[in-house]
Every structure is written in C-alpha cells, then in structure tokens.
C-alpha positions in Angstrom: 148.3 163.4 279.7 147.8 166.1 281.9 150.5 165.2 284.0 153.0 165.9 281.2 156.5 167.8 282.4 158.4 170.7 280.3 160.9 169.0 278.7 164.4 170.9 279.5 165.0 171.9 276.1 161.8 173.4 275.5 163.8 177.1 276.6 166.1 176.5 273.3 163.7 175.0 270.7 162.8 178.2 269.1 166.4 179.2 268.5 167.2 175.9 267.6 164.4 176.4 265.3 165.5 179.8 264.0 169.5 178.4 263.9 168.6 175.6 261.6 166.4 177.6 259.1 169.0 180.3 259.0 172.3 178.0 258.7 170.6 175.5 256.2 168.5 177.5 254.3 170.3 180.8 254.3 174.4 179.7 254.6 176.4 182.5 253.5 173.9 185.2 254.1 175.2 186.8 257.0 178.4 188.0 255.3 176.1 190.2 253.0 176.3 193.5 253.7 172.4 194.0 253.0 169.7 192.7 254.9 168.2 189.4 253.7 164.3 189.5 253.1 162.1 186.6 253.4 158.7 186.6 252.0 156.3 184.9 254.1 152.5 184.1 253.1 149.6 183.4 255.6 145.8 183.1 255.1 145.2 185.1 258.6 145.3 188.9 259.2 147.6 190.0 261.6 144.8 190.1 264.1 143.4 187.7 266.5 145.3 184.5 267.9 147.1 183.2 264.6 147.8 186.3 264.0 149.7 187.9 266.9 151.3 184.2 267.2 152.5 184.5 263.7 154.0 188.3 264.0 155.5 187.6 267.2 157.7 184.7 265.4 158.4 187.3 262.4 159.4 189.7 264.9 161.6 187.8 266.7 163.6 186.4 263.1 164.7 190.1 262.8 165.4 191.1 266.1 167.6 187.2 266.8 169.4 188.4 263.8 170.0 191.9 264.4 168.2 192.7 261.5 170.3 191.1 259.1 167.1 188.9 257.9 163.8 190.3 257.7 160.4 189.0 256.5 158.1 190.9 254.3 154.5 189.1 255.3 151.9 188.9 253.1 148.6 188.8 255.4 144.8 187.7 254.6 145.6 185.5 251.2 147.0 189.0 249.8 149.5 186.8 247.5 148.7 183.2 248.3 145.7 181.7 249.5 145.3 179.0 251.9 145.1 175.9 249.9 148.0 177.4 247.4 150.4 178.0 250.2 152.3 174.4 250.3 152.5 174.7 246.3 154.2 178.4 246.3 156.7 177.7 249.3 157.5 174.6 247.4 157.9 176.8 243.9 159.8 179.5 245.3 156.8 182.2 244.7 157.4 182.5 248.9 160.4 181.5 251.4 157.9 180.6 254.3 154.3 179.8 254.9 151.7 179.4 257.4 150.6 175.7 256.5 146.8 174.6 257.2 146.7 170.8 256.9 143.3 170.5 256.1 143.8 171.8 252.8 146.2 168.9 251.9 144.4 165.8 253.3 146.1 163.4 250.3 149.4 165.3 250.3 149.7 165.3 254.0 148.2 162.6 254.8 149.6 161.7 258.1 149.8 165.1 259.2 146.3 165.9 258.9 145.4 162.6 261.0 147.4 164.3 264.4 144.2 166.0 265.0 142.6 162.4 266.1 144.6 163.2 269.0 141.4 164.3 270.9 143.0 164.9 274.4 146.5 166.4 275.5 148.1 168.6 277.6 146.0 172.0 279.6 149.0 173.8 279.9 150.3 175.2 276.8 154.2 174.8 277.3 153.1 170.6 277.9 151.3 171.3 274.9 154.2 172.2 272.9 156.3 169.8 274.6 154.1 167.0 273.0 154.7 168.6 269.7 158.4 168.3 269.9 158.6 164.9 271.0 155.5 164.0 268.2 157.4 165.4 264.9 160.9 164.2 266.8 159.7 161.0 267.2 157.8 160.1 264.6 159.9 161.4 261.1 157.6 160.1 258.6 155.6 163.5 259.8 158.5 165.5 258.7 159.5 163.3 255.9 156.0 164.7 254.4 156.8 168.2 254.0 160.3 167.3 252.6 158.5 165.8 249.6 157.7 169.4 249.3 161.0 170.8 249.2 160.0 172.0 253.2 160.5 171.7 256.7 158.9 173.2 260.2 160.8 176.1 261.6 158.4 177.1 263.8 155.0 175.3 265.7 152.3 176.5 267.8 148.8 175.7 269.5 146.0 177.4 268.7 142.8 177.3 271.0 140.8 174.0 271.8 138.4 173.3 269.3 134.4 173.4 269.7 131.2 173.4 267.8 129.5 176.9 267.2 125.8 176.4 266.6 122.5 178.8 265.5 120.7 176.7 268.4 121.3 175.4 271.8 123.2 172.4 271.6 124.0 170.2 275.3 125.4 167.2 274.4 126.6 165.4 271.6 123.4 164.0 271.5 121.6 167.0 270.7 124.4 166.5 267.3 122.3 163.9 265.6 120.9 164.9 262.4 122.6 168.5 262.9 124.6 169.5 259.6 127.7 170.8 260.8 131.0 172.2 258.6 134.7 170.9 259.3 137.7 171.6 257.4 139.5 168.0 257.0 138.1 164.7 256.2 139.3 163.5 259.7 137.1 166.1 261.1 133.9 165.5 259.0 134.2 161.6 259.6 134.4 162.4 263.3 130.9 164.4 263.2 129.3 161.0 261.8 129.9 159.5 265.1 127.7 161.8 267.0 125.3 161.5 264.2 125.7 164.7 262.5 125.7 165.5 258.9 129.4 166.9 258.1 128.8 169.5 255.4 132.4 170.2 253.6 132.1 174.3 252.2 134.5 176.9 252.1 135.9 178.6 255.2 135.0 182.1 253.6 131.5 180.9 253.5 130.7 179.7 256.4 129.2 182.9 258.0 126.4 183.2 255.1 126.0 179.5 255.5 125.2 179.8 259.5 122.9 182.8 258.6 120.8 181.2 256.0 120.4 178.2 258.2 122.5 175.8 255.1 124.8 174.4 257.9 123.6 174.8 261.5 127.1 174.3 263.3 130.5 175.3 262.1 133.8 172.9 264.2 136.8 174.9 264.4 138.8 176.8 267.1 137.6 179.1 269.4 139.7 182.0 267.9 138.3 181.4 264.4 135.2 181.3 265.8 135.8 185.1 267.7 137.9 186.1 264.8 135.5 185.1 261.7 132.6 186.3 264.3 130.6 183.6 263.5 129.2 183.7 267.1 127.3 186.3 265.7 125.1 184.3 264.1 126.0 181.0 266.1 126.1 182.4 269.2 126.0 178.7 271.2 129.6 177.1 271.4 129.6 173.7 272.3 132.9 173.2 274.1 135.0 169.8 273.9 137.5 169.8 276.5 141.4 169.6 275.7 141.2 169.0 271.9 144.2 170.4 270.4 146.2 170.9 267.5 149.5 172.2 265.9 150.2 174.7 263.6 153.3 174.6 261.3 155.0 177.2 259.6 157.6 175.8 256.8 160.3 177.2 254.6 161.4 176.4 251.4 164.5 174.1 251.9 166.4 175.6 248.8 168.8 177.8 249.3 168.5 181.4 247.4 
C-alpha cells in the first residue's frame, strides 16, 4: 500500500469538508449580521498531536469564513467527556465533537473495526487519501453516525500505534502472558493473538496502573503515549510498523 498516489482532490477535501457543514448544517447563517458560534467538545487538551490537529481545523472554520462562524472549544472533558461526546452532539448539548470510536464499540460497530486495517500508507497525505476513498466508498461507515443525527466534517491521522511497556519487550513473543490495556474490543482481541492478557481499564488510569505493575503494557499511539507521559513509567515502546488510524470530528446534522 505504500505505493499509494495523492488522489487530485485531496487539495479541496477540507473545504469541501468545511462547504458542506456550513451549507447543510448552517443555511441561512451567513446573512446574520452576528457571528455564528459553534460549540465544540474534545477529550484532549489543546496540547500535543490531537491537540494542535484539532485547533488548527478550529482555526481555519473562522478564518475560511472571515469570522462569520466561530467555535467556542471546550478542551480536556471540561463539558463532555469522551464516552458522552456522540450522545451530546447528537442531543444538541454541542454542535461538533471529537469522536473516539473505541468508546462506542456496539453503536459504531463498523467504525471501530477500521483499525484491523493493520498496514497503510507511510506518507501521511496517502494516508488521508485512503481515508477519503474508505468512508466514500464504503457508506454504511457514514450511515453509522447518521443514526446519530451526525456526519464527518473533518478526519485526521494520528501517530502509528505501539506497545509501551515497564520492561524490555523484543518481539511479540516476549507479549505472551504480558497483561497489556487497549481501548476497543478489536484491540484487546488482537493482544490474545500474541498471547497477552488484554486488561480493559480507564484511559485516566492507566499511568497508576503501569506504576503499580496492575497492567505491564498500555497499546495506543505514540502521541498519547508522550502526551499522557506514560513513558515515564513504561519507558520501552514496542513499535509496530505502519498501523494507523482515523480520527473523526462530527457535527450535529440539525440545523440551529
């Protein structure tokens, strides 16, 4: 897959992004004479990876609409936290979201499973190319989140994914009988292959966790690893090569 090629309309598929949030979600607005204000709920500080990715897209809402819409962020599960975001964009409590899939495994079912994608793209623009065509081409992914009232104005790639571990770990056959903490139930059943024991506890716990030795190896991506400084504690990353996977950010498809 590494041989994938920027699709041509990759230049235009944030504003296309942007256009169709604004014009179906927002039709009308622009002949206020006040500024519109979106409120938009993530679990992440505005720090880190996720973070800068996130404020870069909230940035670039006002500035594409010459600040006739701006967003009012609330950062670090100040208003919603992760697991409640899908509910509150779908309940009007926010107009937009940062969506973690792993928190929905039965709502979003097929969603959740596009991390068994293990390999893809090096290059990040291929990367995102692959997204396009994925949700493009496959609608029931989509089709998901309009259950919820939603839909994906905006995607992007966090870091490859690894291990983080209290001791030195070489091969995924140094993972057998290891209990290690994923987020989704794709995730944990993966870590049975290996042999491992997937542990299933709260992201806000798994520092303590590594430190008192309850899990010994915590999967997620690098930046949550540098940004939750769990490589304090687990300072061995075991790297895995070229896994990958999407972030969404939806909106609430009702109009205000």
């Amino acid at each position: 897959m590494s041989g994938f090629k920027k699709s041509p309309a990759m230049g235009s598929r944030f504003t296309l992004f942007l256009a169709a949030f604004l014009v179906f979600c927002f039709l009308g607005a622009a002949t206020q004479a006040k500024a519109l204000t979106l409120t938009y709920a993530t679990n992440t500080t505005p720090t880190g990876l996720r973070g800068e990715a996130e404020k870069m897209f909230l940035d670039e809402i006002e500035k594409q609409t010459n600040g006739k819409v701006k967003v009012r962020p609330y950062w670090g599960q100040s208003l919603l936290k992760g697991k409640e975001i899908l509910k509150g964009i779908k309940d009007g409590v926010v107009d937009m979201g940062h969506i973690n899939v792993n928190y929905y495994p039965k709502r979003l079912t097929l969603n959740s499973a596009v991390i068994l994608v293990q390999q893809g793209p090096v290059k990040y623009e291929n990367k995102m190319w692959v997204y396009d065509n994925i949700f493009r081409e496959v609608p029931a992914l989509t089709q998901e989140y309009a259950k919820f009232k939603q839909q994906i104005i905006y995607n992007y790639s966090v870091l490859p994914v690894g291990v983080c571990f209290t001791q030195p770990v070489k091969s995924l056959a140094d993972f057998k009988g290891k209990r290690v903490r994923a987020a989704s139930r794709w995730s944990l059943a993966m870590l049975k292959g290996p042999g491992a024991t997937p542990v299933s506890i709260p992201w806000g716990d798994c520092y303590m966790a590594l430190q008192t030795n309850a899990v010994e190896g915590v999967y997620t991506n690098y930046d949550s690893i540098n940004r939750s400084k769990l490589d304090e504690v687990a300072p061995n990353v075991f790297v895995m090569r070229e896994i990958w996977v999407s972030t969404p950010l939806p909106c609430d498809h009702k109009q205000p």
